[in-house]
C-alpha positions as CSV (number, residue, x, y, z in Angstrom):
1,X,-20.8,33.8,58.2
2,X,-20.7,30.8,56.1
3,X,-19.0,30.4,53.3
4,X,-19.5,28.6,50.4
5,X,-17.2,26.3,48.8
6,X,-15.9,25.8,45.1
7,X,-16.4,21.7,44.7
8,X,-12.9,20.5,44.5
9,X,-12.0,22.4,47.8
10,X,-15.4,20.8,49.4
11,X,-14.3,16.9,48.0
12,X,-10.7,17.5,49.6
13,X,-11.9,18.7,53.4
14,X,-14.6,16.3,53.1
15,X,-11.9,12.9,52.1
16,X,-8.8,14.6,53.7
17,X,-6.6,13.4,50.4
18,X,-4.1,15.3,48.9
19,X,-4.8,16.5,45.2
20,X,-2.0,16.2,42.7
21,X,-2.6,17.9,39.8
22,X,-0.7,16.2,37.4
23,X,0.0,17.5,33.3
24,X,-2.5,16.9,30.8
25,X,-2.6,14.6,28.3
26,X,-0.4,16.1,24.9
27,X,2.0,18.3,27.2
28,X,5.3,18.5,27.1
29,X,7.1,15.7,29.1
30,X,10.0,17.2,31.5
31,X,11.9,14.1,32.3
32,X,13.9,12.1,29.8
33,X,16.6,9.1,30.3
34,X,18.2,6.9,28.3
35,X,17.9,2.9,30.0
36,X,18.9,-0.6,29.2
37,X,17.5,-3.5,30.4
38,X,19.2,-7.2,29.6
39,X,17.8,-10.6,30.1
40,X,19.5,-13.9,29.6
41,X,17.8,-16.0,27.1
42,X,19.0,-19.3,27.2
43,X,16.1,-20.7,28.0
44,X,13.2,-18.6,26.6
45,X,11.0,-19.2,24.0
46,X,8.8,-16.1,23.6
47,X,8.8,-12.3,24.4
48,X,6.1,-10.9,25.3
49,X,5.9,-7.2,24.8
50,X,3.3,-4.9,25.9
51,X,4.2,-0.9,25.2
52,X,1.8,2.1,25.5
53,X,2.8,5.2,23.4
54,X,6.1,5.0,21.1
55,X,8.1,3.5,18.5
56,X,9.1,-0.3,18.4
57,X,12.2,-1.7,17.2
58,X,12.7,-5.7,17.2
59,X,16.1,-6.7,15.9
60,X,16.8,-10.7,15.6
61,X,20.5,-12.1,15.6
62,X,22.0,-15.6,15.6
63,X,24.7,-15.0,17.9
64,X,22.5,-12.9,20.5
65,X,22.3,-15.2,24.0
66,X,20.1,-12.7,25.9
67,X,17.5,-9.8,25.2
68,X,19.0,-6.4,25.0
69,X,16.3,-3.4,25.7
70,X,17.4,0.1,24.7
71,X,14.8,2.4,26.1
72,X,14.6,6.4,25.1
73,X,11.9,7.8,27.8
74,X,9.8,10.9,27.8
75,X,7.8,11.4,30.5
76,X,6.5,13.8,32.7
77,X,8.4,12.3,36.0
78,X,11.3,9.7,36.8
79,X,8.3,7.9,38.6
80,X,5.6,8.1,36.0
81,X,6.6,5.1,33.6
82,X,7.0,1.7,34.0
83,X,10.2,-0.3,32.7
84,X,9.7,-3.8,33.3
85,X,11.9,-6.8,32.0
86,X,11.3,-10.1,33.5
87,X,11.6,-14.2,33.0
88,X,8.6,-16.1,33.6
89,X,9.2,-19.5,32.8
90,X,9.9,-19.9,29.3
91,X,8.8,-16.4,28.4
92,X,10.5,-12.9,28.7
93,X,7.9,-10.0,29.7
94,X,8.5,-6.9,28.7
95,X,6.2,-4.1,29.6
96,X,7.0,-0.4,28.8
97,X,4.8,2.7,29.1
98,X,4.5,6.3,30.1
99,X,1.7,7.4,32.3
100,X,-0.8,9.1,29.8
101,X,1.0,7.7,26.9
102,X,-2.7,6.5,25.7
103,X,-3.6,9.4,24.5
104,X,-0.5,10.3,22.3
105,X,-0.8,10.8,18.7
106,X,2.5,10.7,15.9
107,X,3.0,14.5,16.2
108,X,2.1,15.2,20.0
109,X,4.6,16.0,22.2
110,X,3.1,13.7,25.5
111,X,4.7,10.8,26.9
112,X,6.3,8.0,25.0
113,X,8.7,5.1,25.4
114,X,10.7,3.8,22.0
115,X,12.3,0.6,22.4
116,X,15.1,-0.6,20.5
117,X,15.1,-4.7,21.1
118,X,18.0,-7.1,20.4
119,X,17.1,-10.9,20.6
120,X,18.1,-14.1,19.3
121,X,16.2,-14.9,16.1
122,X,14.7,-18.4,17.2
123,X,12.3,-16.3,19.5
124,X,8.8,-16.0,18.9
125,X,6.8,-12.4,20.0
126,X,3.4,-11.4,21.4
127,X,3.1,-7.9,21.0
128,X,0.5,-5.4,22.4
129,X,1.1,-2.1,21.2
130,X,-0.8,1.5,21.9
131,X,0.4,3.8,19.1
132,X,4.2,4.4,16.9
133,X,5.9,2.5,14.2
134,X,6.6,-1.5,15.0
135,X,9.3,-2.5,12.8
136,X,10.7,-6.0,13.0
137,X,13.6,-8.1,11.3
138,X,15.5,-10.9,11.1
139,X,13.1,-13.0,13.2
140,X,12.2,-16.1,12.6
141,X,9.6,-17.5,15.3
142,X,6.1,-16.7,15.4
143,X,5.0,-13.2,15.7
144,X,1.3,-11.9,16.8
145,X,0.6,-8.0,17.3
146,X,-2.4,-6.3,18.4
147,X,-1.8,-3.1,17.5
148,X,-3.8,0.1,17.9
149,X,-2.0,2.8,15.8
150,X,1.2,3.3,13.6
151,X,2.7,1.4,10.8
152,X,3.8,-1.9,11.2
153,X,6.9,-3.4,8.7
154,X,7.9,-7.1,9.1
155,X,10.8,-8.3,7.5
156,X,11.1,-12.1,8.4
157,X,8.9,-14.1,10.7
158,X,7.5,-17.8,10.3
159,X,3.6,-17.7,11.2
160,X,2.2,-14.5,11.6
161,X,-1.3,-12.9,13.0
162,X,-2.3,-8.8,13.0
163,X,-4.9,-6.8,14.7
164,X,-4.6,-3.5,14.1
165,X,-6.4,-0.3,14.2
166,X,-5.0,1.7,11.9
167,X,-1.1,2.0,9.7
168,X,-0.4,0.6,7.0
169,X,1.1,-2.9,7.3
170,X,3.9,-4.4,5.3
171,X,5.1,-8.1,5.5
172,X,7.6,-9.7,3.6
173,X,9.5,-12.5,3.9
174,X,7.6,-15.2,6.4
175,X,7.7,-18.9,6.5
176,X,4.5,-19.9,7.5
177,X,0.7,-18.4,7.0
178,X,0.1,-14.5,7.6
179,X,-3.4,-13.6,9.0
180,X,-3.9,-9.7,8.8
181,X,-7.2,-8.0,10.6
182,X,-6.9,-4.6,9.5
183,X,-9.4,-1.4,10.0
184,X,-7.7,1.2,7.6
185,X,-4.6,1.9,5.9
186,X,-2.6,-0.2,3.4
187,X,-1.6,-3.5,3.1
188,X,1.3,-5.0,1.4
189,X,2.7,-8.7,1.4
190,X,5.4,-10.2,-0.4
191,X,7.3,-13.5,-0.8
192,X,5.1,-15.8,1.7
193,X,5.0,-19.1,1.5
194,X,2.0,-19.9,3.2
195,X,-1.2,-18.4,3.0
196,X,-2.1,-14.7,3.5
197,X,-5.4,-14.3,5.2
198,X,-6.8,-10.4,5.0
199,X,-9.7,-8.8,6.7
200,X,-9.7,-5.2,5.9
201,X,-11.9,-2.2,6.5
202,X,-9.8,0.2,4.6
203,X,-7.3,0.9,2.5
204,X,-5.4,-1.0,-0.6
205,X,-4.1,-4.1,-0.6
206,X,-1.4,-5.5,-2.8
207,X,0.2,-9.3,-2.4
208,X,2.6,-10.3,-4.6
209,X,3.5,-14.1,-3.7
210,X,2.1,-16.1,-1.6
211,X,1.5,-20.0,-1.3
212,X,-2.4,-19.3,-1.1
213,X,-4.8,-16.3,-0.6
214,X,-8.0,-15.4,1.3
215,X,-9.7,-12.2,1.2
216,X,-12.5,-12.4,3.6
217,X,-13.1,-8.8,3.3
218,X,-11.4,-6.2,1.0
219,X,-13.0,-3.2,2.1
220,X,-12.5,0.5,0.6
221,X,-9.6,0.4,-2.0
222,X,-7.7,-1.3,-4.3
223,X,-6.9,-5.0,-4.7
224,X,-3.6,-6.1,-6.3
225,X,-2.3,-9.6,-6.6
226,X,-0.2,-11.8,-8.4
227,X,2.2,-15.0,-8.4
228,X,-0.3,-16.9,-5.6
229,X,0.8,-20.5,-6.4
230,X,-2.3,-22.0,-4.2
231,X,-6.3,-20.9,-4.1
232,X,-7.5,-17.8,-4.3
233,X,-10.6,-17.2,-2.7
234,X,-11.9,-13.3,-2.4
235,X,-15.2,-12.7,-0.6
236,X,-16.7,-9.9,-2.0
C-alpha cells in the first residue's frame, strides 16, 4: 500500500541531504566565550568594521601600536559565528557576527557579538553595523557608519558621515564636517568645527556649535540651534 508523504520527508528522500534543524531566530543562545583578537598596526590606516547583532565599543589611545579586539559571544554553537581580524594592505578588517544575529532586537535573547576595540587614535573607521549601541572615543581620523539600529555616541572624530536607521545619535567633539542621514530618533551635536549636515526623518534635533549648518530635511520634531559661527541654511 502506498503511503503518502508529509513534504519535508518527500524533499529529503527525493535530494538525499541531511536536514539540520537549527534554533529560531530570538532563542536563547547555548554557547558563550570570551575571545581576543590583536593586530599590529604599524602600518594601517583604517579599520574596517562590519558586525551583525551587538554592542560596539571603539576606544582610541596614543600609545596603542596594534588593534586589540575583546569579543563577548552569544551564540547558538562554537561554529555558528564568525571572528575575523585581518590586514589588508593598509587596512585592518574586522568582521564579527552570530549566525541569525539579523534578526535580534535590544531586549531579545538571540545571538550577539559585543566588541570592545582598542586602537591607536590616528586611525580612521568604516563601520557597518546590524543592531546595538556604537560608542566611540578618543578618535581622531575619519569615521563613516552605516548603521541599522541602536544609539550611536561619538566623542572625538575629524570628518564624520552617518546612515542610520534608527537611535538616537550624539556627536561631540569633531574636527572636520559631520554629515548625519538619519530615519528616526534624536539628534544631538556639539562643539564642531566644521559644518553639520542633517537629513532626518524623525525625531529632534539640537546643535549647539558648529562652524556652519545645513538642514536638508528636519523632519518630525523639534529643531534647536545656537552658536553656528557660519551659514545656516534650513530647507523646510
Amino acid at each position: 500500500m502506498l503511503k503518502t508523504l508529509l513534504p519535508l520527508s518527500a524533499a529529503v528522500l527525493l535530494s538525499g541531504c541531511i536536514v539540520h534543524v537549527k534554533n529560531g531566530p530570538g532563542s536563547a543562545p547555548k554557547y558563550f566565550d570570551n575571545q581576543q583578537l590583536t593586530l599590529s598596526a604599524s602600518s594601517l590606516q583604517l579599520l574596517e568594521t562590519e558586525a551583525g547583532a551587538g554592542s560596539l565599543s571603539i576606544v582610541g589611545s596614543d600609545t596603542a601600536t596594534e588593534i586589540t579586539v575583546d569579543a563577548e559571544i552569544f551564540a547558538y554553537s562554537a561554529d555558528d559565528f564568525t571572528l575575523t581580524l585581518k590586514q589588508k594592505g593598509n587596512r585592518a578588517e574586522l568582521v564579527a557576527r552570530a549566525s541569525n544575529s539579523n534578526n535580534w532586537q535590544v531586549n531579545s535573547p538571540g545571538p550577539k557579538i559585543n566588541l570592545t576595540i582598542t586602537v591607536p587614535s590616528s586611525l580612521g573607521h568604516i563601520i557597518d553595523d546590524g543592531s546595538g549601541e556604537i560608542e566611540i572615543k578618543q578618535v581622531n581620523g575619519d569615521i563613516e557608519i552605516d548603521d541599522g539600529s541602536g544609539s550611536i555616541t561619538i566623542d572625538g572624530g575629524k570628518n564624520i558621515e552617518i546612515e542610520d536607521g534608527s537611535g538616537s545619535i550624539t556627536v561631540n567633539n569633531a574636527k572636520g564636517d559631520v554629515r548625519i542621514d538619519d530615519g528616526s530618533g534624536d539628534i544631538y551635536a556639539n562643539t564642531i568645527i566644521g559644518t553639520v549636515t542633517i537629513d532626518d526623518g524623525s525625531g529632534s534635533i539640537n546643535v549647539n556649535g558648529a562652524g556652519g549648518l545645513v538642514i536638508e530635511d528636519s523632519g518630525s520634531g523639534g529643531l534647536q540651534i545656537k552658536n553656528i559661527k557660519g551659514k545656516v541654511e534650513i530647507d523646510e
